[in-house]
Backbone atoms as SQL, in Angstrom:
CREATE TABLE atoms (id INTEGER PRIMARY KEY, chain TEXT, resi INTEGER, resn TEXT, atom TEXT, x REAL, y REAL, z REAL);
INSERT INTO atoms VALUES
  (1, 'A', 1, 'UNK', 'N', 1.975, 73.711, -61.949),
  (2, 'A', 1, 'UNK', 'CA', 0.741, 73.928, -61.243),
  (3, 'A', 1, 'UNK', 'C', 1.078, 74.246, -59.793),
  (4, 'A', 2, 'UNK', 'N', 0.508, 75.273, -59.543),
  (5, 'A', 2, 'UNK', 'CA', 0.792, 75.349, -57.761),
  (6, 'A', 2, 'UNK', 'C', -0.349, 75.655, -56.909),
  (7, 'A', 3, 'UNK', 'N', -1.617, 74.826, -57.823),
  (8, 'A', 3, 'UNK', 'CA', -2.632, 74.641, -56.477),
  (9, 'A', 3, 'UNK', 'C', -2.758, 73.678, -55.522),
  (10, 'A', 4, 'UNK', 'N', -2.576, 73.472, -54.520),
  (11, 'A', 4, 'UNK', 'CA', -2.226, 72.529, -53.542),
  (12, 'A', 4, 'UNK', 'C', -3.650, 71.472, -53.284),
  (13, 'A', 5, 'UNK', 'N', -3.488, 70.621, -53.088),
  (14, 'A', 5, 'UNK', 'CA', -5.000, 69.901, -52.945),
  (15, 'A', 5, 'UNK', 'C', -5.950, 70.188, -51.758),
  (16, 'A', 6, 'UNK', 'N', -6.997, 70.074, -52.248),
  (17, 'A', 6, 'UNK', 'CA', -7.866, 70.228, -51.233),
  (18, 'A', 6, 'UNK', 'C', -9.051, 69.255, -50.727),
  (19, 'A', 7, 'UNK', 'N', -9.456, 68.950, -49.487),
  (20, 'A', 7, 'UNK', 'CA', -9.992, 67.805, -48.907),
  (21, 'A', 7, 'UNK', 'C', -11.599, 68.223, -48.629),
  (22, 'A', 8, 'UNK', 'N', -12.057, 67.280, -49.493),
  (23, 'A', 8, 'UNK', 'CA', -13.229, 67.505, -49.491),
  (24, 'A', 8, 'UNK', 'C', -14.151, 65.994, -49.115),
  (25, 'A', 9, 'UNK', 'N', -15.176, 65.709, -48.125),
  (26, 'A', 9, 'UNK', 'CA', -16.025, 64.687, -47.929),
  (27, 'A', 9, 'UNK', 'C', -17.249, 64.444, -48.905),
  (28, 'A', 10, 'UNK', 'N', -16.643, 63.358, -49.153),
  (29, 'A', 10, 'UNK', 'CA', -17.755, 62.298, -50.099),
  (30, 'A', 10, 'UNK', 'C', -18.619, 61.018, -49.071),
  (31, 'A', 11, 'UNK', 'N', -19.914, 61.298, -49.954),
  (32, 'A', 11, 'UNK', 'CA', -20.580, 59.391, -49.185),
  (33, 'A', 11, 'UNK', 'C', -20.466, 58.504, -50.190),
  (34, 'A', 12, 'UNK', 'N', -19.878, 57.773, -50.072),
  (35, 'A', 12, 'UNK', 'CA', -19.825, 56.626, -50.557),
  (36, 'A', 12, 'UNK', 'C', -20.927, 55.449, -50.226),
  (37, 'A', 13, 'UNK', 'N', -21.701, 54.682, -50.760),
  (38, 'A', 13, 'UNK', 'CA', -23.105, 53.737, -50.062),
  (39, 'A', 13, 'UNK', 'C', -23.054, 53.941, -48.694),
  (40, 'A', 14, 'UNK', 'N', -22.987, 55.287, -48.346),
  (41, 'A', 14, 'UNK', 'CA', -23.531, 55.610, -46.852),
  (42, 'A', 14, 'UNK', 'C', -22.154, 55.660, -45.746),
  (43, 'A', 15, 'UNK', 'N', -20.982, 55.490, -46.580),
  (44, 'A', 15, 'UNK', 'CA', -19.944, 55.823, -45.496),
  (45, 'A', 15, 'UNK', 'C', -19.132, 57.311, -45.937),
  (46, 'A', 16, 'UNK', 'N', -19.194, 58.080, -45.007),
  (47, 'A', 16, 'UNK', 'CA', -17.992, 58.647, -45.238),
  (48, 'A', 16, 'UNK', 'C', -16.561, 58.370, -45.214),
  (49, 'A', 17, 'UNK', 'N', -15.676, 59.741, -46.608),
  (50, 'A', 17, 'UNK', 'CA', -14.310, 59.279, -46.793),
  (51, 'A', 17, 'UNK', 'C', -14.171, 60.817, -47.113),
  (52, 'A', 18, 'UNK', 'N', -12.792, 61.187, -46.652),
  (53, 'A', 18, 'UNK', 'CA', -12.579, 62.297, -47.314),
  (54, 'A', 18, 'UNK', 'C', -11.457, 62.146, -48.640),
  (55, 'A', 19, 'UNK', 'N', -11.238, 63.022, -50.184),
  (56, 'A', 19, 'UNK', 'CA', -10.549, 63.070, -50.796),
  (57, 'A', 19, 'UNK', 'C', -10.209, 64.360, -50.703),
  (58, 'A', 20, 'UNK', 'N', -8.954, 64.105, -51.079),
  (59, 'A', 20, 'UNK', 'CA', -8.046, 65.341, -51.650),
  (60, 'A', 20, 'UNK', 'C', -7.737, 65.160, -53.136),
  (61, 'A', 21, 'UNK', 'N', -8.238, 66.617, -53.744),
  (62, 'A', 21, 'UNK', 'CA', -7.877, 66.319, -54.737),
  (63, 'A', 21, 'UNK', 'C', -7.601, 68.546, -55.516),
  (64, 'A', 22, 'UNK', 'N', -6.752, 68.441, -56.342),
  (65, 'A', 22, 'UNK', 'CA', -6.301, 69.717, -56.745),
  (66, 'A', 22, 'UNK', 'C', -7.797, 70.362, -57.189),
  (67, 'A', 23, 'UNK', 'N', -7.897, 71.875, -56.716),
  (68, 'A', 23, 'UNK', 'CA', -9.404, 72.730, -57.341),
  (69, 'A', 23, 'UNK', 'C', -9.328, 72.371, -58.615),
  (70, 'A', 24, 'UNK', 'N', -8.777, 72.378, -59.594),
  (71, 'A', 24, 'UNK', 'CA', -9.291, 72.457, -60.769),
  (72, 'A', 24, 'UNK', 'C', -9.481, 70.706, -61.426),
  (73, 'A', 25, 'UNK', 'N', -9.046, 69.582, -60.347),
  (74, 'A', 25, 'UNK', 'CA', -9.712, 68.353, -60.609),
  (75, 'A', 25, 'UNK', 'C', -11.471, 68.279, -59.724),
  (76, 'A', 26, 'UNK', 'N', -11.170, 68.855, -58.717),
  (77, 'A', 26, 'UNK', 'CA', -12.974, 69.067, -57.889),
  (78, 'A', 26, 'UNK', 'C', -13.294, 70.018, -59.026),
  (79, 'A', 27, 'UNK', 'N', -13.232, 71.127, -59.765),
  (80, 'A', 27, 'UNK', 'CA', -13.805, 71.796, -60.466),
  (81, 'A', 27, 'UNK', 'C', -13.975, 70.835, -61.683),
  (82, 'A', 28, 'UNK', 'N', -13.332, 69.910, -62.508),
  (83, 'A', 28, 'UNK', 'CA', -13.746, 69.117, -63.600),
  (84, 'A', 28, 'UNK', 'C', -14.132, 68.268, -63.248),
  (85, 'A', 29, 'UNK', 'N', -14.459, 67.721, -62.589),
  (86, 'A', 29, 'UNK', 'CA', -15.005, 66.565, -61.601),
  (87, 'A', 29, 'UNK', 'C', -16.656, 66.763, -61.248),
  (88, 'A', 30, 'UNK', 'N', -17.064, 68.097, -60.480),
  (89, 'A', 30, 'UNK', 'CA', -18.197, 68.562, -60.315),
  (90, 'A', 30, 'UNK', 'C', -18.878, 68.651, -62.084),
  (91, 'A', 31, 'UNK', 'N', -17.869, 69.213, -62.834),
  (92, 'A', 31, 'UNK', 'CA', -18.594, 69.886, -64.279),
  (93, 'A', 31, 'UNK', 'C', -19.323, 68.403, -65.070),
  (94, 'A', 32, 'UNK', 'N', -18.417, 66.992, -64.787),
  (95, 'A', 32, 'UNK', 'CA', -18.838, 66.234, -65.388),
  (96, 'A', 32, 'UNK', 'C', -19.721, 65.739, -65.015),
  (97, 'A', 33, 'UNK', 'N', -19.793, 65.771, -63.773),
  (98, 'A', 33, 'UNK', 'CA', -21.054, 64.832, -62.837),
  (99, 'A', 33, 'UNK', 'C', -22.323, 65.407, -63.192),
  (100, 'A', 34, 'UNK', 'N', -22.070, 67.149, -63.429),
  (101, 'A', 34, 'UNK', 'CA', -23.505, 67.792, -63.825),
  (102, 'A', 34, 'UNK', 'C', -23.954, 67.590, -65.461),
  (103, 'A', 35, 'UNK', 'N', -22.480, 67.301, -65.875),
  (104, 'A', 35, 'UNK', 'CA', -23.312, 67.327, -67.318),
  (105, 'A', 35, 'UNK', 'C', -23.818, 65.783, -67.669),
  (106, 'A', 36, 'UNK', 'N', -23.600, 64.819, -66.857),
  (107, 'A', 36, 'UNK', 'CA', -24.373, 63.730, -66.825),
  (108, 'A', 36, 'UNK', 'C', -25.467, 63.654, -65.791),
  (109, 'A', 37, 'UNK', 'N', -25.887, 64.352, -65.035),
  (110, 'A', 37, 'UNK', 'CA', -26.845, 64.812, -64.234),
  (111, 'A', 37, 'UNK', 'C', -27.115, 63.428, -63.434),
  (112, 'A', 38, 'UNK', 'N', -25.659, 63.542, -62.638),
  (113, 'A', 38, 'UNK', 'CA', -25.693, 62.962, -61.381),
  (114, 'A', 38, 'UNK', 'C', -24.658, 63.211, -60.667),
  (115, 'A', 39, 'UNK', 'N', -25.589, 62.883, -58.656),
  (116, 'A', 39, 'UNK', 'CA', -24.594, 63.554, -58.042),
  (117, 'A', 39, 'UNK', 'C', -23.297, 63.276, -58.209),
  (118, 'A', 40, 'UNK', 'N', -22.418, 64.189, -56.969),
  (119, 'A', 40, 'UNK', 'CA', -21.169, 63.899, -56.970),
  (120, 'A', 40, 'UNK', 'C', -21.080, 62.365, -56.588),
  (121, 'A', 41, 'UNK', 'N', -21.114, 62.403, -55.376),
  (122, 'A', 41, 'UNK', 'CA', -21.323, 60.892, -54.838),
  (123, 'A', 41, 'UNK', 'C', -21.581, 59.856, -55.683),
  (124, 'A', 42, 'UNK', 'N', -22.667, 59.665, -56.288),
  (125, 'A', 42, 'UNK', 'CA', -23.283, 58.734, -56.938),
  (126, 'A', 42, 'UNK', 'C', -21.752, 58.588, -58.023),
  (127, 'A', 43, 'UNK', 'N', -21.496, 59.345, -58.962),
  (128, 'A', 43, 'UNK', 'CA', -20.370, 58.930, -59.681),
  (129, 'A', 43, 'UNK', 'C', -18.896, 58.825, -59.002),
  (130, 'A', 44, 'UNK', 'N', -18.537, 59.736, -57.747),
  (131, 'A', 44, 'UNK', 'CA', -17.643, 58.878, -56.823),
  (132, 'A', 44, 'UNK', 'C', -17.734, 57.576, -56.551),
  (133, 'A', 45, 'UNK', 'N', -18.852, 56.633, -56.171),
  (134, 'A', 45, 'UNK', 'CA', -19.029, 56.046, -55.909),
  (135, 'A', 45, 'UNK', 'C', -18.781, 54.326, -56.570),
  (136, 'A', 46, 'UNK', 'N', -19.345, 55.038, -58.247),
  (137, 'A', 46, 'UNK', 'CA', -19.142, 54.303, -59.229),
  (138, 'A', 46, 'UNK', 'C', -17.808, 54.025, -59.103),
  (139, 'A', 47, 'UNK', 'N', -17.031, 55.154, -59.295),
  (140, 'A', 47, 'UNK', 'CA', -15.624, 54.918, -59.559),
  (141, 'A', 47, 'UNK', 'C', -15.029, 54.110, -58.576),
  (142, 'A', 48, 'UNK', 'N', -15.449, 54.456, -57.388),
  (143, 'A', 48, 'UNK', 'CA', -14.875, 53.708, -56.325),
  (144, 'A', 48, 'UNK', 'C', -14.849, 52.157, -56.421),
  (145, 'A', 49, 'UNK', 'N', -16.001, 51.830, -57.057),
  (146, 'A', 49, 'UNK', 'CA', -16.395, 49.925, -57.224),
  (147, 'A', 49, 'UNK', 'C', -15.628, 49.918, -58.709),
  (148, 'A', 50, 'UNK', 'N', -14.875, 51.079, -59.420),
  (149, 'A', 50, 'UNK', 'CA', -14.571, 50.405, -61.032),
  (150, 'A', 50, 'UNK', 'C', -12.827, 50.224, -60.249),
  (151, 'A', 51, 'UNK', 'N', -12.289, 50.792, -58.976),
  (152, 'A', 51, 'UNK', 'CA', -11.166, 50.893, -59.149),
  (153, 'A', 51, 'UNK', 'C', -10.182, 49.448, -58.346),
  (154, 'A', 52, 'UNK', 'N', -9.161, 49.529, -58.928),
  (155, 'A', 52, 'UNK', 'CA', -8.953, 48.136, -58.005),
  (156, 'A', 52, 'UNK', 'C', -8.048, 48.602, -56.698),
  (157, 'A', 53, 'UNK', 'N', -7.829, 47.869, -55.562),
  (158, 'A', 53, 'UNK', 'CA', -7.316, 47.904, -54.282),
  (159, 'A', 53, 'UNK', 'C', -6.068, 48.504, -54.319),
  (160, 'A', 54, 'UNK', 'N', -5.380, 48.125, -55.554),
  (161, 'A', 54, 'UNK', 'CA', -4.090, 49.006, -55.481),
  (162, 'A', 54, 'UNK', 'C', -3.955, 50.423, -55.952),
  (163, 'A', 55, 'UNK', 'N', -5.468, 50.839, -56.440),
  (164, 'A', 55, 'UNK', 'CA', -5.291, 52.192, -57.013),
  (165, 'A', 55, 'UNK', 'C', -6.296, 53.099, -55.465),
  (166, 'A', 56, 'UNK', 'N', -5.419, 54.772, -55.157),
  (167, 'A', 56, 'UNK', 'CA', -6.445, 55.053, -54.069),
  (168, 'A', 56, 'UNK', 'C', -7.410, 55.384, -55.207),
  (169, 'A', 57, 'UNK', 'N', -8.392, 56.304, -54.114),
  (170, 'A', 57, 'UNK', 'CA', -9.973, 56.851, -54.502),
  (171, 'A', 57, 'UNK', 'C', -9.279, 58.227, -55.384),
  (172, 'A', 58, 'UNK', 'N', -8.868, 59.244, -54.829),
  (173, 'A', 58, 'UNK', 'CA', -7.804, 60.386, -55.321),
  (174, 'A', 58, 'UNK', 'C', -7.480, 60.256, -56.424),
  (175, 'A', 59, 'UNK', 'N', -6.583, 59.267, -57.142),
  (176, 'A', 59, 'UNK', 'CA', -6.012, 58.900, -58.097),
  (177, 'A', 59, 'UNK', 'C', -7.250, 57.792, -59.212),
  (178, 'A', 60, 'UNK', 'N', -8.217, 57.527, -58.418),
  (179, 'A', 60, 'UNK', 'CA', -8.727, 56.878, -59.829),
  (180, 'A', 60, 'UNK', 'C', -9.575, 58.065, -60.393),
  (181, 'A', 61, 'UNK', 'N', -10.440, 59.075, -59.012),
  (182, 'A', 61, 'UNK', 'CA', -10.773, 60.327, -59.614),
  (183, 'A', 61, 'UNK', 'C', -9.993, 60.752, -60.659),
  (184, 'A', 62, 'UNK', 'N', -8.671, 61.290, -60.552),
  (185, 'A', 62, 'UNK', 'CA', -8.137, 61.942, -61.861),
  (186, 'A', 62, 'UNK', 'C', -7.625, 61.183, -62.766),
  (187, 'A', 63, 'UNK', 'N', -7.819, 60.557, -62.621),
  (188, 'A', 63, 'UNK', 'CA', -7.387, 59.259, -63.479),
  (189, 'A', 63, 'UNK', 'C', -9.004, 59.600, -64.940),
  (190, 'A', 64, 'UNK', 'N', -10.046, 59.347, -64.107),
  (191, 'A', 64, 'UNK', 'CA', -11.020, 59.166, -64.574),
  (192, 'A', 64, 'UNK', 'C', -11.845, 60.566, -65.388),
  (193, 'A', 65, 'UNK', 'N', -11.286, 61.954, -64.403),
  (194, 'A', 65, 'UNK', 'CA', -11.306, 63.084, -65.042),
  (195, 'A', 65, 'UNK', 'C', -10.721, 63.255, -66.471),
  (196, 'A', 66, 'UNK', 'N', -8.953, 63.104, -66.339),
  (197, 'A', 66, 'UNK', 'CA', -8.064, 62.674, -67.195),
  (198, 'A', 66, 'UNK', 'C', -8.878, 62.340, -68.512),
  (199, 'A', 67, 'UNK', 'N', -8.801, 60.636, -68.446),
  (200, 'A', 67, 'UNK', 'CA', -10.027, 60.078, -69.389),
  (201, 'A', 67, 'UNK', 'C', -11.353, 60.515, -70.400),
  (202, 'A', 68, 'UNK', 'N', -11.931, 61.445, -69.486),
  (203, 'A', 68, 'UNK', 'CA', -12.988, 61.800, -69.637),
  (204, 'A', 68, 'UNK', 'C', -12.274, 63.187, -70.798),
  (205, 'A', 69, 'UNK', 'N', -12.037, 64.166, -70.124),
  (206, 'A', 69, 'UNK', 'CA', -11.223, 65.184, -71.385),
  (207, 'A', 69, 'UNK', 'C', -10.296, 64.476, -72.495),
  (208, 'A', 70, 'UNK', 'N', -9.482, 64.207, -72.201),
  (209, 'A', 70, 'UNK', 'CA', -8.965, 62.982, -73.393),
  (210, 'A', 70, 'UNK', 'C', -9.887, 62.315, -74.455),
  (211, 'A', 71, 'UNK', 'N', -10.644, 61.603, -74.002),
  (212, 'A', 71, 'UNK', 'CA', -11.543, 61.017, -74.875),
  (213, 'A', 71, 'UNK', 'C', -12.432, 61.678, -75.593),
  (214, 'A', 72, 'UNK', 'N', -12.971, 63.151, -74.870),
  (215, 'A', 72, 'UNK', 'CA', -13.573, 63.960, -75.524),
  (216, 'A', 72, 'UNK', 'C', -12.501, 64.929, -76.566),
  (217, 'A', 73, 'UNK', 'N', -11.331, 65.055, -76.347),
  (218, 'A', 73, 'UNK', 'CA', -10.654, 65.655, -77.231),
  (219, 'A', 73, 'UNK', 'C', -10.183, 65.149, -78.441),
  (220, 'A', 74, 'UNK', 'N', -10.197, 63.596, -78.436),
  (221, 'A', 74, 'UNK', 'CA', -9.737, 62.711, -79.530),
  (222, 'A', 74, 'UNK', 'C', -10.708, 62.455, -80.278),
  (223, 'A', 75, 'UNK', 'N', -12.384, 62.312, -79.601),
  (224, 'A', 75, 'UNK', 'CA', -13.372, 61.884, -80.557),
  (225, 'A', 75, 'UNK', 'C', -13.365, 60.607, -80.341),
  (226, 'A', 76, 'UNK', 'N', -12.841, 59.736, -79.320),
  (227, 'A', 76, 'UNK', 'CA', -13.241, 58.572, -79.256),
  (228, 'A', 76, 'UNK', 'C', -14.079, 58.621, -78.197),
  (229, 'A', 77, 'UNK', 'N', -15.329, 57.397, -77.814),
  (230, 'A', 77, 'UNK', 'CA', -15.554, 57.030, -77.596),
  (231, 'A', 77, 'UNK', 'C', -14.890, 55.705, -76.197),
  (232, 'A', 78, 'UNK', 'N', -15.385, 56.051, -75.110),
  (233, 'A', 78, 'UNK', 'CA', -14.573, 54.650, -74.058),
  (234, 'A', 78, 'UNK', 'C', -15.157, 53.519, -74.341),
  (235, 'A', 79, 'UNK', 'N', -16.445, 53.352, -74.890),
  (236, 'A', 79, 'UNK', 'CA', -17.145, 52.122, -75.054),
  (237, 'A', 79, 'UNK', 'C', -16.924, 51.672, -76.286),
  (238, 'A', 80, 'UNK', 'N', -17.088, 51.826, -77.203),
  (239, 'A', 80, 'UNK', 'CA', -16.334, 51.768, -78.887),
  (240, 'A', 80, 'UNK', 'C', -15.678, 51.601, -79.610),
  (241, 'A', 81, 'UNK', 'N', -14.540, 52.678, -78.414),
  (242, 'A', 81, 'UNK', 'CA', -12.954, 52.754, -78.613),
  (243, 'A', 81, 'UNK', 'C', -12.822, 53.437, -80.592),
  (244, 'A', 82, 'UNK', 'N', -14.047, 53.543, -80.924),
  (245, 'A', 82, 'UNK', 'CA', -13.978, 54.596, -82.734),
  (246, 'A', 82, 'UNK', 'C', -14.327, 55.789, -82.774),
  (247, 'A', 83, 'UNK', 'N', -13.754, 56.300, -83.730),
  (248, 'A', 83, 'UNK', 'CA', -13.728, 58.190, -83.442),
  (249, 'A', 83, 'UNK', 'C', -14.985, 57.912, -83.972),
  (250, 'A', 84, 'UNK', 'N', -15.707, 59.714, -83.220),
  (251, 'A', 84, 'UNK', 'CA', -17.059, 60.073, -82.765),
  (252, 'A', 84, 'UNK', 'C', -16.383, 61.531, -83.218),
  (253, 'A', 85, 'UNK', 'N', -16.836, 61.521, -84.744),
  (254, 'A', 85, 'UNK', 'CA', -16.609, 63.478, -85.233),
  (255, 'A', 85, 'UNK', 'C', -17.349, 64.286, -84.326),
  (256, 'A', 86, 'UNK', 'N', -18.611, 63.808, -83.954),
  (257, 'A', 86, 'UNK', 'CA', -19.067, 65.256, -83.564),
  (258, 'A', 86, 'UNK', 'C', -18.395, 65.364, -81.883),
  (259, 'A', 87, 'UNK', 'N', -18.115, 64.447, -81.184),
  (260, 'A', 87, 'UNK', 'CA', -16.909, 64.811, -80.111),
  (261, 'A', 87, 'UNK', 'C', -15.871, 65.530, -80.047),
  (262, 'A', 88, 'UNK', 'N', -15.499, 65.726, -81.024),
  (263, 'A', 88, 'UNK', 'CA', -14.195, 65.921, -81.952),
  (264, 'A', 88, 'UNK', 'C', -14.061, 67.602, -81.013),
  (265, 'A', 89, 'UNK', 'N', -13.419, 67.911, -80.511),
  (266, 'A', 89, 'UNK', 'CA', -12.792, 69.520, -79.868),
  (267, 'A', 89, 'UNK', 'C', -12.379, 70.328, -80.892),
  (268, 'A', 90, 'UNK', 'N', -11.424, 69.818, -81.748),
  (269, 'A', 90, 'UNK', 'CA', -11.046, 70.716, -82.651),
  (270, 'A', 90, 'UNK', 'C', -11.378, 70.211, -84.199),
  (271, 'A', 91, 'UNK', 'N', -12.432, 70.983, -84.532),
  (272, 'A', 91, 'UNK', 'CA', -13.148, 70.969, -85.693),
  (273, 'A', 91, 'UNK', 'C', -12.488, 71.728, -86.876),
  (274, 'A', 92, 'UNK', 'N', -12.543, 71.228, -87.817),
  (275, 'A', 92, 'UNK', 'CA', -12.130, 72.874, -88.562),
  (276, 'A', 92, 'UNK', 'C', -13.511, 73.623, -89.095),
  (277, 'A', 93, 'UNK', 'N', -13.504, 74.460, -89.366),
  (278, 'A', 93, 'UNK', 'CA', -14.780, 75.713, -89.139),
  (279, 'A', 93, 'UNK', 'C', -15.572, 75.086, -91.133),
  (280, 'A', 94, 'UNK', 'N', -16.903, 75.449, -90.656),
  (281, 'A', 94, 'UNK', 'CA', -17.739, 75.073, -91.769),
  (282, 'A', 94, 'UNK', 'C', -17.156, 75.529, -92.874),
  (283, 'A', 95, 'UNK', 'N', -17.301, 74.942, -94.014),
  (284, 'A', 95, 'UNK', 'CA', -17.237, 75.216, -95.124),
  (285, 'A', 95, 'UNK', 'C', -14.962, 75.210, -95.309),
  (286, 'A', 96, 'UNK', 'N', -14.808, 74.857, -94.425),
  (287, 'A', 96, 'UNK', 'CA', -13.559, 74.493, -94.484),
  (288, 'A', 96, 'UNK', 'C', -12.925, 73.032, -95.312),
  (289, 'A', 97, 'UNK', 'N', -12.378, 73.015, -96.164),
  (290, 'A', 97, 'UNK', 'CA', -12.293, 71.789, -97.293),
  (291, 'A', 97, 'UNK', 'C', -11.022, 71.330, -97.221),
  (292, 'A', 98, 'UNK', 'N', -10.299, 71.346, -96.269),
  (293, 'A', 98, 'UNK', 'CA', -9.000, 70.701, -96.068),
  (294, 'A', 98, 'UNK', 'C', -8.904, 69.387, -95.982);
Protein backbone atom coordinates (compact mmCIF):
# COMPACT_ATOMS: atom_id res chain seq x y z
CA UNK A 1 0.00 0.00 0.00
CA UNK A 2 1.49 3.40 -0.61
CA UNK A 3 -1.19 5.74 0.52
CA UNK A 4 0.23 7.72 3.21
CA UNK A 5 -2.21 8.76 6.03
CA UNK A 6 -4.16 11.49 6.22
CA UNK A 7 -5.32 13.86 9.19
CA UNK A 8 -8.53 14.55 9.49
CA UNK A 9 -10.63 16.42 12.70
CA UNK A 10 -13.19 14.63 14.62
CA UNK A 11 -15.57 15.91 17.77
CA UNK A 12 -15.55 13.77 20.13
CA UNK A 13 -18.51 14.86 23.19
CA UNK A 14 -17.55 18.31 22.11
CA UNK A 15 -13.71 18.15 22.05
CA UNK A 16 -11.68 18.24 19.27
CA UNK A 17 -8.87 15.55 18.15
CA UNK A 18 -7.34 15.08 15.02
CA UNK A 19 -6.80 11.34 13.40
CA UNK A 20 -4.73 10.10 10.89
CA UNK A 21 -5.74 7.50 9.24
CA UNK A 22 -4.91 5.84 5.41
CA UNK A 23 -7.84 7.20 2.48
CA UNK A 24 -9.10 4.04 1.97
CA UNK A 25 -9.63 3.44 6.02
CA UNK A 26 -11.52 7.30 6.08
CA UNK A 27 -13.16 5.94 2.88
CA UNK A 28 -14.47 2.53 4.78
CA UNK A 29 -14.97 4.24 7.77
CA UNK A 30 -17.29 7.08 6.25
CA UNK A 31 -19.15 4.00 4.09
CA UNK A 32 -19.99 2.29 7.41
CA UNK A 33 -21.09 5.13 9.44
CA UNK A 34 -23.58 5.87 6.44
CA UNK A 35 -24.80 2.57 6.11
CA UNK A 36 -25.76 2.63 9.76
CA UNK A 37 -26.96 6.15 9.40
CA UNK A 38 -24.87 7.83 11.79
CA UNK A 39 -22.52 10.51 11.91
CA UNK A 40 -18.94 10.20 11.67
CA UNK A 41 -18.39 11.49 15.08
CA UNK A 42 -21.12 9.91 16.80
CA UNK A 43 -19.52 6.36 15.86
CA UNK A 44 -15.89 7.82 16.44
CA UNK A 45 -16.95 8.55 19.46
CA UNK A 46 -18.44 5.25 20.42
CA UNK A 47 -15.31 3.71 19.59
CA UNK A 48 -13.41 6.03 21.46
CA UNK A 49 -15.35 4.98 25.01
CA UNK A 50 -15.14 0.98 23.61
CA UNK A 51 -11.25 1.42 23.41
CA UNK A 52 -8.91 0.96 26.26
CA UNK A 53 -5.96 3.59 27.24
CA UNK A 54 -3.41 1.49 25.76
CA UNK A 55 -4.96 1.31 22.37
CA UNK A 56 -4.72 5.03 20.29
CA UNK A 57 -8.04 6.43 18.60
CA UNK A 58 -6.19 5.63 14.88
CA UNK A 59 -5.71 2.12 15.63
CA UNK A 60 -8.98 1.19 17.33
CA UNK A 61 -10.61 2.96 14.10
CA UNK A 62 -8.99 0.27 11.92
CA UNK A 63 -9.07 -2.06 14.13
CA UNK A 64 -12.84 -1.63 14.14
CA UNK A 65 -13.09 -1.06 10.23
CA UNK A 66 -10.98 -4.35 10.00
CA UNK A 67 -13.77 -6.11 12.13
CA UNK A 68 -16.50 -4.79 10.52
CA UNK A 69 -15.40 -6.29 6.76
CA UNK A 70 -14.23 -9.46 8.36
CA UNK A 71 -17.27 -10.20 10.05
CA UNK A 72 -19.25 -9.33 7.13
CA UNK A 73 -17.15 -11.62 4.97
CA UNK A 74 -17.36 -14.69 7.28
CA UNK A 75 -21.14 -14.36 8.01
CA UNK A 76 -20.67 -13.99 11.52
CA UNK A 77 -22.22 -11.94 13.50
CA UNK A 78 -20.05 -9.70 16.56
CA UNK A 79 -22.93 -10.14 18.91
CA UNK A 80 -23.71 -13.95 18.36
CA UNK A 81 -20.45 -14.82 17.32
CA UNK A 82 -22.91 -17.68 14.65
CA UNK A 83 -22.78 -17.61 10.98
CA UNK A 84 -25.48 -15.28 9.44
CA UNK A 85 -25.87 -16.90 5.55
CA UNK A 86 -27.38 -14.05 4.30
CA UNK A 87 -24.07 -11.92 5.41
CA UNK A 88 -22.24 -14.38 3.80
CA UNK A 89 -19.96 -12.27 0.71
CA UNK A 90 -19.39 -15.18 -1.16
CA UNK A 91 -22.50 -17.01 -1.99
CA UNK A 92 -22.60 -19.54 -4.53
CA UNK A 93 -25.12 -18.38 -7.31
CA UNK A 94 -28.90 -19.71 -7.15
CA UNK A 95 -29.75 -22.86 -8.06
CA UNK A 96 -26.15 -23.90 -7.37
CA UNK A 97 -26.23 -27.51 -5.43
CA UNK A 98 -22.78 -27.95 -4.23
Amino acid sequence: MTSRPAKHSLTLRGHRTSVSLEPEFWAAFREIAAARGRPLNALAAEIDEDRGVEVGLASAIRLFVLRHYRDGATGFSRKSRRADPSRRVCRPPPGDRR
